[in-house]
MIVOMI-876105 format. One record per atom (N, C-alpha, C, O): residue in one letter; chain; atom name; z negated, x, y negated. Coordinates in pm, whole numbers, plus 32768, in hexadecimal, padded with zeros to 4 digits. Layout:
<rec 'A','A','CA',<Z,X,Y>>
...
END
This chain:
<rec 'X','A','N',<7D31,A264,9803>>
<rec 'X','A','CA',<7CDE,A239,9796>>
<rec 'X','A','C',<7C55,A27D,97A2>>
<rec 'X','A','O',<7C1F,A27F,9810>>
<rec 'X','A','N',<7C10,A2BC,972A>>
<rec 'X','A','CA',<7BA1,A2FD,9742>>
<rec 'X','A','C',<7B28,A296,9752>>
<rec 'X','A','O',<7B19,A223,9729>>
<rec 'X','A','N',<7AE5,A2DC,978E>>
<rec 'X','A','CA',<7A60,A26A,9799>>
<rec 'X','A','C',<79FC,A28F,9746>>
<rec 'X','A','O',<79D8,A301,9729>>
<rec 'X','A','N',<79C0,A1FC,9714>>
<rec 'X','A','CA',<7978,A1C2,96A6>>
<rec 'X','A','C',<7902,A1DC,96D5>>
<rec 'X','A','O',<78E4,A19F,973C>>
<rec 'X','A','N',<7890,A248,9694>>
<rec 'X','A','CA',<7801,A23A,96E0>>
<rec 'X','A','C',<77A1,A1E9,966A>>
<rec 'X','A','O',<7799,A1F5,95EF>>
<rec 'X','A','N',<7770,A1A8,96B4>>
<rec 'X','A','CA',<770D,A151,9645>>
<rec 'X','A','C',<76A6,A1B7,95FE>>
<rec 'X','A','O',<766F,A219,9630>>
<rec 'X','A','N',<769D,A18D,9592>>
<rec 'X','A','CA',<764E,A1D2,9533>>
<rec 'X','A','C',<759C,A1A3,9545>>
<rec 'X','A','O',<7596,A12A,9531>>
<rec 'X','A','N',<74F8,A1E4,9569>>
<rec 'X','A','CA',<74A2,A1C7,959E>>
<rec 'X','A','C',<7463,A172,9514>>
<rec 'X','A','O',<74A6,A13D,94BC>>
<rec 'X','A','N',<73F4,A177,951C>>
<rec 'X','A','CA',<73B9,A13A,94A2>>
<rec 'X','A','C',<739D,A192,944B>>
<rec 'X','A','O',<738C,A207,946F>>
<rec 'X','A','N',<7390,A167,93B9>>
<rec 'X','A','CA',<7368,A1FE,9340>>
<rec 'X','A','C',<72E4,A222,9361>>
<rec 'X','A','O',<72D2,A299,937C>>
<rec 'X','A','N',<729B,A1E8,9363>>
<rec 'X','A','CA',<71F3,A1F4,9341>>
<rec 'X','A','C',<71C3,A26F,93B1>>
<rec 'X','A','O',<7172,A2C5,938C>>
<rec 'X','A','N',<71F5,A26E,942D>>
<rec 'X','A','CA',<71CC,A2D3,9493>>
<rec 'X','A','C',<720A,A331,9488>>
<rec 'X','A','O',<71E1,A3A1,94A4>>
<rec 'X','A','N',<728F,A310,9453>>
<rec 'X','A','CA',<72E4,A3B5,9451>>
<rec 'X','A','C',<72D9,A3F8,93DF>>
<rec 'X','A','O',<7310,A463,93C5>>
<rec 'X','A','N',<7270,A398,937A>>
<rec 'X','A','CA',<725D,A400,92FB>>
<rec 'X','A','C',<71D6,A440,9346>>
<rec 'X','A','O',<71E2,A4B9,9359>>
<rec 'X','A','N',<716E,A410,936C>>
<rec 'X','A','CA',<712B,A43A,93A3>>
<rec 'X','A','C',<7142,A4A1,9415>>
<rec 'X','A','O',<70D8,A4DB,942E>>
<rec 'X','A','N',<7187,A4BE,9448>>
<rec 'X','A','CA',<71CC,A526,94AA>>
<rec 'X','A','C',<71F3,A5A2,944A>>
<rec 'X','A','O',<71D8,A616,9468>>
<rec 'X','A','N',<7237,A57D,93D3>>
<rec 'X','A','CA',<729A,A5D4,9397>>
<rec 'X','A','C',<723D,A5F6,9342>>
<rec 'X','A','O',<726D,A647,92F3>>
<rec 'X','A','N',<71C2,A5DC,9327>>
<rec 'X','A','CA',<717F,A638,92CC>>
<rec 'X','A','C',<70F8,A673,9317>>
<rec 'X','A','O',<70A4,A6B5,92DB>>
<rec 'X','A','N',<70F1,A655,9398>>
<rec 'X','A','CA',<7091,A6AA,9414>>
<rec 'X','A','C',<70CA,A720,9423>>
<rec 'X','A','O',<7089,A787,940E>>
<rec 'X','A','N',<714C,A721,944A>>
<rec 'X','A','CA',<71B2,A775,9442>>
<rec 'X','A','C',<71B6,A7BC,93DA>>
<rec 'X','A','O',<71BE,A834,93F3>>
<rec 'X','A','N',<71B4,A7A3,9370>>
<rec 'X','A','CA',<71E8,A802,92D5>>
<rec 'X','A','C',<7152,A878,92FD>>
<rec 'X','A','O',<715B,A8F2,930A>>
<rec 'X','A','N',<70CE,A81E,930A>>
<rec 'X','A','CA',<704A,A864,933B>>
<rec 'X','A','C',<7070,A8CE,937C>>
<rec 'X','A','O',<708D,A93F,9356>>
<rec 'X','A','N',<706C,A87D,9423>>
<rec 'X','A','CA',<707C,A8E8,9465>>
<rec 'X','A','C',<70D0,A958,947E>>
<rec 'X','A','O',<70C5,A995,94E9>>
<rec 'X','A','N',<713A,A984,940F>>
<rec 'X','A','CA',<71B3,A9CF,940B>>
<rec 'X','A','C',<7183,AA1E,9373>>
<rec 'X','A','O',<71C7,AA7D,934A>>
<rec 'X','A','N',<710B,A9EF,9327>>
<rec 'X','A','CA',<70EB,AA31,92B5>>
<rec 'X','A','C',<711E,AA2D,9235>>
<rec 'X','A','O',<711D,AA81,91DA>>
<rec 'X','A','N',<7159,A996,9242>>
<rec 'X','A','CA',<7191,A949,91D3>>
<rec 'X','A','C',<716C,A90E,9189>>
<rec 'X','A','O',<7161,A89B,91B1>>
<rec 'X','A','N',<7140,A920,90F9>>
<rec 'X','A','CA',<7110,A8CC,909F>>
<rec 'X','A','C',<7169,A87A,904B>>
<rec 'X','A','O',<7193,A8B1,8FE5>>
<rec 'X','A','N',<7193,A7F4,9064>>
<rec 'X','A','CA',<71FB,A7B7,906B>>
<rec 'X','A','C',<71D7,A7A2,8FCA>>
<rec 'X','A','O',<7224,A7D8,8F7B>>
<rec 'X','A','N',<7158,A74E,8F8E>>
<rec 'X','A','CA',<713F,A727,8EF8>>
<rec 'X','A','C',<7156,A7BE,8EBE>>
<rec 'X','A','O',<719B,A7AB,8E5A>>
<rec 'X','A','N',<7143,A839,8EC9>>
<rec 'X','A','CA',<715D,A8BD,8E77>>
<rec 'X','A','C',<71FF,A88D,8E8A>>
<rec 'X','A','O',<723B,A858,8E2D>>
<rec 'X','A','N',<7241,A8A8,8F10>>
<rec 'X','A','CA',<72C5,A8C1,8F09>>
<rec 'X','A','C',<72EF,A859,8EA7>>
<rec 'X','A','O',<7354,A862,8E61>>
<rec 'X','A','N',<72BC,A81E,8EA7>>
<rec 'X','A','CA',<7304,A7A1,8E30>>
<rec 'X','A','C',<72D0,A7C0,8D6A>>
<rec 'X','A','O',<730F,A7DE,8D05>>
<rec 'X','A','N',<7283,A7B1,8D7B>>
<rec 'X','A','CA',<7249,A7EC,8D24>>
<rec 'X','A','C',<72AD,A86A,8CE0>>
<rec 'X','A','O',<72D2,A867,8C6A>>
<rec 'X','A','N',<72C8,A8C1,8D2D>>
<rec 'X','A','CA',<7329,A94D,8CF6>>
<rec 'X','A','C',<73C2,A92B,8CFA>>
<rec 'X','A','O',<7420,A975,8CDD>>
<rec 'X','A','N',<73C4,A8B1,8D21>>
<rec 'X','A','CA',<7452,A89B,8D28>>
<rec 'X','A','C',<7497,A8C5,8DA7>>
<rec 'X','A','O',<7511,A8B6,8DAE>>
<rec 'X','A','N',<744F,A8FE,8E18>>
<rec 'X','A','CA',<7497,A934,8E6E>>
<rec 'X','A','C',<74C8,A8C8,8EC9>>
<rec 'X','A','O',<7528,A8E0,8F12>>
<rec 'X','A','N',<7485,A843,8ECC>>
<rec 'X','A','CA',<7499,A7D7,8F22>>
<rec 'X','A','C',<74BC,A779,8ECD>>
<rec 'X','A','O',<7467,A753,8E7D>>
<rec 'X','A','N',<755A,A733,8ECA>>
<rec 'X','A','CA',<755D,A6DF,8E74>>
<rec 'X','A','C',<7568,A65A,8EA3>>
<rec 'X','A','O',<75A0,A654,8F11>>
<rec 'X','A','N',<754C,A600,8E7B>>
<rec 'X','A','CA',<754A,A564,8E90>>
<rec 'X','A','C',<75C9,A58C,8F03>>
<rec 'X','A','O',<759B,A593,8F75>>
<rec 'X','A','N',<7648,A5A4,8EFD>>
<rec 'X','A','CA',<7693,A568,8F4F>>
<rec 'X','A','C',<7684,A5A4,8FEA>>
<rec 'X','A','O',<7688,A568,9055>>
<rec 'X','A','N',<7670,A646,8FC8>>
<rec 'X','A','CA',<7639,A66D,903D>>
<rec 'X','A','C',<75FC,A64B,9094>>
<rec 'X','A','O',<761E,A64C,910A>>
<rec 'X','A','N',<7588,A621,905D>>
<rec 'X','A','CA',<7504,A5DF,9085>>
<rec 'X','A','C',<753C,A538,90C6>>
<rec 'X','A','O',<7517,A511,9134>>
<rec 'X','A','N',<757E,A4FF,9086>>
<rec 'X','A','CA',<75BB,A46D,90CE>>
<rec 'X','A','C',<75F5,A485,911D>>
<rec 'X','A','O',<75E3,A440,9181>>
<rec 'X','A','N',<7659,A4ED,9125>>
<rec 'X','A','CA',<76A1,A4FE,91AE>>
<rec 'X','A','C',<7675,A537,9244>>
<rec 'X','A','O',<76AD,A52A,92B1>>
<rec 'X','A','N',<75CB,A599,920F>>
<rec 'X','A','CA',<7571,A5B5,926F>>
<rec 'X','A','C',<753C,A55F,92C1>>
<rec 'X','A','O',<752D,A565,933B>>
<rec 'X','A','N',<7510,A4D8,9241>>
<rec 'X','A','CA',<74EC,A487,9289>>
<rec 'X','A','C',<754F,A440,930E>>
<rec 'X','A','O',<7532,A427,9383>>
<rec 'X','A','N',<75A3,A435,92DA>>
<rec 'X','A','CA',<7619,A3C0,931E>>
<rec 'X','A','C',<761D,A433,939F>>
<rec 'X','A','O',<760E,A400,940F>>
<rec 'X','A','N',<762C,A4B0,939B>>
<rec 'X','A','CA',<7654,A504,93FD>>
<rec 'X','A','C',<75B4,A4E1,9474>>
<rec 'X','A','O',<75CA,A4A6,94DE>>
<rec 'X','A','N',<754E,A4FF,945B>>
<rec 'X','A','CA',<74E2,A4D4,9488>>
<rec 'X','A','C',<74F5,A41F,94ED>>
<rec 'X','A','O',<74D3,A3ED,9558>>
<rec 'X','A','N',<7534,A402,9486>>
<rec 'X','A','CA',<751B,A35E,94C7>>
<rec 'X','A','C',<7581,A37B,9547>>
<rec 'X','A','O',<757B,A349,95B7>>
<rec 'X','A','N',<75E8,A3E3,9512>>
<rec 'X','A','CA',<764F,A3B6,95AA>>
<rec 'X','A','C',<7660,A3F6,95EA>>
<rec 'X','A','O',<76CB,A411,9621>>
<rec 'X','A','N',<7599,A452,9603>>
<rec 'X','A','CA',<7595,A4A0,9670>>
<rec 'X','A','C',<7583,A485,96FB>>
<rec 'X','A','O',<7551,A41C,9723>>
<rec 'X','A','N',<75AD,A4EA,974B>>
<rec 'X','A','CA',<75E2,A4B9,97EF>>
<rec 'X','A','C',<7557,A4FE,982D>>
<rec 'X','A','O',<7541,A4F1,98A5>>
<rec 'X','A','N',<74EA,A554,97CA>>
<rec 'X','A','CA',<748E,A57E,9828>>
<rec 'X','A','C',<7400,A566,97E3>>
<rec 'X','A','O',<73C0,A5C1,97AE>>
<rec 'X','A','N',<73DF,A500,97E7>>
<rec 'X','A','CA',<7384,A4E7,97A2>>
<rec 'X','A','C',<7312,A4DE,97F5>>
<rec 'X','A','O',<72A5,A4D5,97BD>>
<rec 'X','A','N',<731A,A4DF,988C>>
<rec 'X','A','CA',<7295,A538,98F1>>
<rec 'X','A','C',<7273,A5AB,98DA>>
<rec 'X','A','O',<71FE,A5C9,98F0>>
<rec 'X','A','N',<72B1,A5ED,98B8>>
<rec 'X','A','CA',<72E0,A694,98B1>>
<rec 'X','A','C',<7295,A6A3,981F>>
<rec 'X','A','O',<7249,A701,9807>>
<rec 'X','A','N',<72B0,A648,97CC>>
<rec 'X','A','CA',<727F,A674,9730>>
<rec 'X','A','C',<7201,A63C,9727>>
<rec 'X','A','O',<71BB,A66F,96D0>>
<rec 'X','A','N',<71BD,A5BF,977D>>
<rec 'X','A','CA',<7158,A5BB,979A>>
<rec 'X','A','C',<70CB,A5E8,97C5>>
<rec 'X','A','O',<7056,A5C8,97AD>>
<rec 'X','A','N',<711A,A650,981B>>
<rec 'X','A','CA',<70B5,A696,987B>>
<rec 'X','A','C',<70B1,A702,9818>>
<rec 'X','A','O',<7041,A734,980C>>
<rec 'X','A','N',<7112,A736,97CC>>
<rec 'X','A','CA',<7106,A793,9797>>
<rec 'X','A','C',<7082,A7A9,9716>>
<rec 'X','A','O',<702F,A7FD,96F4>>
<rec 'X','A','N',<70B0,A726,96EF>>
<rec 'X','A','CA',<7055,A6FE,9654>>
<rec 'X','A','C',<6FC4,A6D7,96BF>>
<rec 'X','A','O',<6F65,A6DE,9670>>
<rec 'X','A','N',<6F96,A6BA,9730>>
<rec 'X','A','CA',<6F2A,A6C0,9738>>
<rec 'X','A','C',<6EC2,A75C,9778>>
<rec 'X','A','O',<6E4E,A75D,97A0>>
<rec 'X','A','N',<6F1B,A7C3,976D>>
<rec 'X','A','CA',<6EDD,A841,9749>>
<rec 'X','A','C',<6EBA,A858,96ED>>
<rec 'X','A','O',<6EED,A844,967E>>
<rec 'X','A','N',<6E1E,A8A4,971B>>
<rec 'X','A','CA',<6E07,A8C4,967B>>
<rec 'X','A','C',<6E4F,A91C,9647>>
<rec 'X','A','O',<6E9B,A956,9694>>
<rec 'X','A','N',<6E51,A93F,95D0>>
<rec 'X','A','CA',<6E83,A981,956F>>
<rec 'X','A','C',<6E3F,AA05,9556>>
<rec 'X','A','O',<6DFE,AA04,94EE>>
<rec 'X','A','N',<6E3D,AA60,958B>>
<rec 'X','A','CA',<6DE9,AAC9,9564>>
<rec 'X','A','C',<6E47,AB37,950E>>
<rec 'X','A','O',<6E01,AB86,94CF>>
<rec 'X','A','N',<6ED7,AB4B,94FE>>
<rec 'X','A','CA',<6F2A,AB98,94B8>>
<rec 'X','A','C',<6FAB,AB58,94BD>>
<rec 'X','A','O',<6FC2,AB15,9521>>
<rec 'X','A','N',<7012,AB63,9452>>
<rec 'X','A','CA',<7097,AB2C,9456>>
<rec 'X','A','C',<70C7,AB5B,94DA>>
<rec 'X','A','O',<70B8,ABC4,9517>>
<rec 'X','A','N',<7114,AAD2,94F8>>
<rec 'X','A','CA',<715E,AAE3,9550>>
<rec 'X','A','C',<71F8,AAB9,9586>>
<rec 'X','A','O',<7206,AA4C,954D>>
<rec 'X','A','N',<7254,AACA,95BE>>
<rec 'X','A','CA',<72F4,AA99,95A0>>
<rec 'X','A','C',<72E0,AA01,95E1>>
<rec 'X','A','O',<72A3,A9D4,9642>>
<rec 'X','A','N',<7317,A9DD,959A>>
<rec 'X','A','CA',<7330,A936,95CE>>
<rec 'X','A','C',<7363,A938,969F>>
<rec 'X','A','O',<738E,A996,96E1>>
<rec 'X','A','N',<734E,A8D0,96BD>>
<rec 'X','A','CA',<7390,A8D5,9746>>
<rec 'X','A','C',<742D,A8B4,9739>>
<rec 'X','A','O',<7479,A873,96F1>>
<rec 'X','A','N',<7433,A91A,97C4>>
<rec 'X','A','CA',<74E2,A916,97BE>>
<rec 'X','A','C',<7538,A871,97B9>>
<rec 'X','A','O',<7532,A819,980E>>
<rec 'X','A','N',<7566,A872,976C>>
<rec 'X','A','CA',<75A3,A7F6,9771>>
<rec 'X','A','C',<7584,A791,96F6>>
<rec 'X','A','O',<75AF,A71F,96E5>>
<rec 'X','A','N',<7535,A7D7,96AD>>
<rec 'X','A','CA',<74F4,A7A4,9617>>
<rec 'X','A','C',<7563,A760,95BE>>
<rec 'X','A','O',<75AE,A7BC,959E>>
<rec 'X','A','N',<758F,A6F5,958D>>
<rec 'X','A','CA',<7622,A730,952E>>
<rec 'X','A','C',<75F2,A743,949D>>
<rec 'X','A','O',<7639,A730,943A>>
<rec 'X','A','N',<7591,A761,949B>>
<rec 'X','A','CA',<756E,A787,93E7>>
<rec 'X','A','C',<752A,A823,941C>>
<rec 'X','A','O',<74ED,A85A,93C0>>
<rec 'X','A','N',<752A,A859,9477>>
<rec 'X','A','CA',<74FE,A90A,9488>>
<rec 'X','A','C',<7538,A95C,9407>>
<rec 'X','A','O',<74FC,A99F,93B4>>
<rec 'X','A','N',<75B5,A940,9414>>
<rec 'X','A','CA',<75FA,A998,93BB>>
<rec 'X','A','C',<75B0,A961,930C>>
<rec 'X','A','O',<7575,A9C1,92DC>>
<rec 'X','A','N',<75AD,A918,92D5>>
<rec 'X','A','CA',<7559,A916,9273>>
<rec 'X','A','C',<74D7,A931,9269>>
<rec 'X','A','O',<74B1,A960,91FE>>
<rec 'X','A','N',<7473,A919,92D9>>
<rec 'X','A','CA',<740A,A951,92E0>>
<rec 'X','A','C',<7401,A9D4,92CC>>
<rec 'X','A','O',<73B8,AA07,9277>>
<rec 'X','A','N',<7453,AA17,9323>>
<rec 'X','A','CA',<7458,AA83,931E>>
<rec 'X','A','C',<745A,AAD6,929A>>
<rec 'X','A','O',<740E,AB32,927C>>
<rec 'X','A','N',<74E6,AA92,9238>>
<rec 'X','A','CA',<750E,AAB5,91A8>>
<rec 'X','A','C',<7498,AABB,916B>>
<rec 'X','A','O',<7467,AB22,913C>>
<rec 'X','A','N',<7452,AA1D,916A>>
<rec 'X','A','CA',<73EA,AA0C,90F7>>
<rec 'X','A','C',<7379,AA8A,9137>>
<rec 'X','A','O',<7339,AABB,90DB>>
<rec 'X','A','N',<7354,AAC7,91C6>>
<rec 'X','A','CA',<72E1,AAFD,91E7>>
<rec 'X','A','C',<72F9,ABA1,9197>>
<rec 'X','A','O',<7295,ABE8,918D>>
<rec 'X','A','N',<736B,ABCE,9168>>
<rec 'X','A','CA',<739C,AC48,9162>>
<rec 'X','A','C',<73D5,AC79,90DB>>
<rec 'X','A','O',<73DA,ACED,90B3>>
<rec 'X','A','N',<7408,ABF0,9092>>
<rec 'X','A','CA',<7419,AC11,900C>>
<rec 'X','A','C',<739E,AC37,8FB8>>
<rec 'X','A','O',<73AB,AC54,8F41>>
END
């Protein structure tokens, strides 16, 4: 049977997931705005966020400053969209 990981709270992992959109050079309200980010995307980012396993790792990360885009840390599970939205 696969195991069930609890999902964290919304309020910090939206807050994580849009430090992140920052520091990776993501303008999450444009991406939406153009249609490139759509509502469902965006809900399932979230949920992916809540039932992350490295959230020290994405911590430490988001408290660097920001001086140029940069790739999410290994183990991100929304990289691969960051990535999309940083490049389209």
């Amino acid at each position: 049977m696969p195991r069930t990981i609890p999902l964290g709270p919304v309020a910090p992992h939206l807050a994580r997931i849009r430090d992140m959109a920052r520091a990776t050079g993501v303008d999450l309200a444009e991406a939406q705005r153009e249609g490139r980010l759509q509502q469902p995307e965006w809900s399932e980012a979230v949920t992916r966020c809540r039932g992350c396993q490295i959230v020290p790792d994405c911590d430490r990360f988001r408290a660097e400053p920001v001086d140029a885009p940069r790739r999410a840390p290994r183990g991100c599970r929304n990289v691969h969209m960051m990535e999309r939205l940083a490049w389209d």
